[in-house]
C-alpha positions as CSV (number, residue, x, y, z in Angstrom):
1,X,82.7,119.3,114.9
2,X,86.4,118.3,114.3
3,X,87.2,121.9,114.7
4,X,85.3,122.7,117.5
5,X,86.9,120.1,119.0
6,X,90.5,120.9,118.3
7,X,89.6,124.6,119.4
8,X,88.0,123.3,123.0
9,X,91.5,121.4,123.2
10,X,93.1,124.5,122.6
11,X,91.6,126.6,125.4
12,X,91.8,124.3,128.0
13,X,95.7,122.9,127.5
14,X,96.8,125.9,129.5
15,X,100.0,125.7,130.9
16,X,99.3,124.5,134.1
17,X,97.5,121.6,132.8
18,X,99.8,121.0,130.4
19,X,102.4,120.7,133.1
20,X,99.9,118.6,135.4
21,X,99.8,115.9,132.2
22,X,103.4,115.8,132.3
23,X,103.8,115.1,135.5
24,X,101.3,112.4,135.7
25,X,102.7,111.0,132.0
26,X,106.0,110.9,133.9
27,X,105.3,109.3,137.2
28,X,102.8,106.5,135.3
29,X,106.1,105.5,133.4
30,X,108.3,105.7,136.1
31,X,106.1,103.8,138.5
32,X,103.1,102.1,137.1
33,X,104.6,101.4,133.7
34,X,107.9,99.1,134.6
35,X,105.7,96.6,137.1
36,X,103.1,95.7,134.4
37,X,105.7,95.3,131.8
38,X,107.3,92.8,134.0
39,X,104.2,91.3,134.8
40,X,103.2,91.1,131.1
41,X,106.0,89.4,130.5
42,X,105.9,87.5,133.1
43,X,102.6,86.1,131.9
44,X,103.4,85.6,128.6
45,X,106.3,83.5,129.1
46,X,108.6,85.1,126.9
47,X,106.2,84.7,123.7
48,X,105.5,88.4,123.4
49,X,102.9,90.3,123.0
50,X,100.3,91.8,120.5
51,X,100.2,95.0,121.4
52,X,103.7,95.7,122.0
53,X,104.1,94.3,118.5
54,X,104.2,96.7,115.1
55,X,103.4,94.0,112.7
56,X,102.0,90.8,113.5
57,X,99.5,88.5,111.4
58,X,96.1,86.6,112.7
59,X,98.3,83.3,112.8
60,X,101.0,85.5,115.0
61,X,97.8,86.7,117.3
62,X,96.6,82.9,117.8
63,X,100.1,81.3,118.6
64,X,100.6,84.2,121.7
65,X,97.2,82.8,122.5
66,X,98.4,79.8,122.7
67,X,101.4,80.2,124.1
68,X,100.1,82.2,127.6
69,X,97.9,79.2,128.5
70,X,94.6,79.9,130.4
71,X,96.5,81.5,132.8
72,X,98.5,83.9,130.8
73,X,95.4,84.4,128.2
74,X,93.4,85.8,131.7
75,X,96.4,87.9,132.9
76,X,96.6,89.6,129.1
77,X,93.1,90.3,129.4
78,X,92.8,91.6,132.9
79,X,95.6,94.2,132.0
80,X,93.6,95.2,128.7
81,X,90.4,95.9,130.9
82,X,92.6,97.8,133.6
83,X,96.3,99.0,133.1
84,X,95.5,99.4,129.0
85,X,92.3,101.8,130.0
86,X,94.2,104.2,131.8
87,X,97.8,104.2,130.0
88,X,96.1,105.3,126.8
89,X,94.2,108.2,128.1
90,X,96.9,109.0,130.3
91,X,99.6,109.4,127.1
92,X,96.8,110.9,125.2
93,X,96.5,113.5,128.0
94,X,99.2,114.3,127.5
95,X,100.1,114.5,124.0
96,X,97.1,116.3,123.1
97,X,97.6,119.1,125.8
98,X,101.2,119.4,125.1
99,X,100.8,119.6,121.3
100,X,97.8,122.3,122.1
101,X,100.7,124.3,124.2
102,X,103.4,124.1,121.6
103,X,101.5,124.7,118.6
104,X,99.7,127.5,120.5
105,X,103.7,129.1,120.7
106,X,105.0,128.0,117.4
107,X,101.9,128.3,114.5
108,X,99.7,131.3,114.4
109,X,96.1,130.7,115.2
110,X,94.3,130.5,112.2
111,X,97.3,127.5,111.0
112,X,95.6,123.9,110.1
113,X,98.7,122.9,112.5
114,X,96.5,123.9,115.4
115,X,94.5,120.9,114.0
116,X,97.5,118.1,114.9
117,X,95.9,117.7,118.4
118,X,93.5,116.2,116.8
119,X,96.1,113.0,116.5
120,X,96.5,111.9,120.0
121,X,92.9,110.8,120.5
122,X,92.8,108.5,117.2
123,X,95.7,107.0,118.8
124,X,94.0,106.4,121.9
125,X,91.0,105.1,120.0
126,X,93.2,102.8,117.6
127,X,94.5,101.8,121.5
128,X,90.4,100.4,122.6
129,X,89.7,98.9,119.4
130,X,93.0,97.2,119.4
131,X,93.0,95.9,123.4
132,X,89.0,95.1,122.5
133,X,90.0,93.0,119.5
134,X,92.9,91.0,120.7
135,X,90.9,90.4,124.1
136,X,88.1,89.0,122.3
137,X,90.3,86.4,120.7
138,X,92.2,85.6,123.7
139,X,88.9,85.4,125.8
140,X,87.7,83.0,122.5
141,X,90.7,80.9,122.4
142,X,90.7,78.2,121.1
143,X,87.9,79.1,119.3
144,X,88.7,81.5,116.3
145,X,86.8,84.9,116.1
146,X,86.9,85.9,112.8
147,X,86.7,89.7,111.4
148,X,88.4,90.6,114.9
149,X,91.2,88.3,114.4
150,X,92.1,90.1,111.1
151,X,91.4,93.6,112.5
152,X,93.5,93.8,115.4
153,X,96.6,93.4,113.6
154,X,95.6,96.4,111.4
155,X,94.2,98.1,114.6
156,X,97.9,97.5,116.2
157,X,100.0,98.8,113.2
158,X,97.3,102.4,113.2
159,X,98.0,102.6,116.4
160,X,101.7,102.7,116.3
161,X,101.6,104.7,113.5
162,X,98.9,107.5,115.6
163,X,101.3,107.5,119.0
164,X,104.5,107.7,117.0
165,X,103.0,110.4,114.7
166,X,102.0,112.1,118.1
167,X,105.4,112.0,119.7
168,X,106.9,113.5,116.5
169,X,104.1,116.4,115.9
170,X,105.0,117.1,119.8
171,X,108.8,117.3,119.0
172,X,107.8,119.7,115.7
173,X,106.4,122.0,117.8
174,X,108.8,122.4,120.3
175,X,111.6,122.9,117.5
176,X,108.8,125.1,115.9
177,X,108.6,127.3,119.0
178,X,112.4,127.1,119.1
179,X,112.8,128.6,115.8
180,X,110.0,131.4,116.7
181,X,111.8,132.3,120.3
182,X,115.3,132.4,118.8
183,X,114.3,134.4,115.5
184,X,112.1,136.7,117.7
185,X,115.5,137.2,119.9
186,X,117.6,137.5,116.8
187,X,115.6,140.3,115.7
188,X,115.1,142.6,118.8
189,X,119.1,142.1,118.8
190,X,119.9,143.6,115.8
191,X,117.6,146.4,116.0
């Protein structure tokens, strides 16, 4: 299934789309992305934020719960169920088309690299379970939800690790491809 998958992702991250995820990755940071960081932080009063955070323990999650007041706790949640839908799948759009596209250039077919776009959506998964955790608490506060307190930290730290795994399989590829083009060119030179 995994396979079949990774192989569907491959036929349809054709350049064109590729390009089309780029754009929108792009214009998302440059215009949606700035105005709910500032409005994250402006509803959290300084204290931070889960999600934003590589490391943070159940006590950690429970003090920013604390800290954004009823308020603040309703604003972090609102953004989980809107903003922190769409940014994952938008980044995972793109990362998984433009690691398809690469590794299309730089491996040959039959390479378990092809497989790497397989990353992007766990990290968009890791994304949901970790805004669906840390919601839950902050919707429970200050009432303690056990199990999901514990988990979203974990949830956090995967998720980190999935997206910044992504970013670096993405620049492998294009340093891969790099290496193909430039021996390809070296060769047809010296012949």
């Amino acid at each position: 299934m995994l396979l079949r998958l990774s192989s569907w992702i491959d036929r349809v991250s054709t350049g064109r789309v590729t390009l089309a995820a780029l754009a929108l990755f792009l214009l998302f940071m440059i215009l949606v992305l700035p105005r709910q960081a500032a409005s994250a932080r402006a509803a959290a009063g300084g204290a931070g934020s889960p999600d934003t955070s590589l490391l943070y323990t159940t006590q950690d999650l429970y003090r920013f719960a604390e800290s954004y007041g009823q308020t603040g706790r309703q604003a972090y949640v609102q953004a989980r169920i809107t903003f922190d839908v769409v940014f994952p799948l938008v980044y995972g759009f793109f990362l998984v088309t433009a690691i398809s596209w690469f590794y299309a250039r730089s491996f040959r077919a039959e390479s378990r690299w092809q497989r790497a776009n397989l990353v992007p959506p766990l990290a968009v998964l890791f994304d949901f379970l970790e805004n669906l955790a840390t919601s839950l608490v902050m919707l429970r506060y200050p009432q303690t939800t056990p199990v999901v307190d514990s988990l979203a930290p974990a949830f956090t730290l995967v998720k980190w690790l999935l997206v910044s795994g992504s970013f670096a399989l993405l620049l492998l590829g294009v340093l891969a491809g790099a290496a193909r083009l430039f021996g390809a060119r070296a060769k047809s030179v010296r012949r």
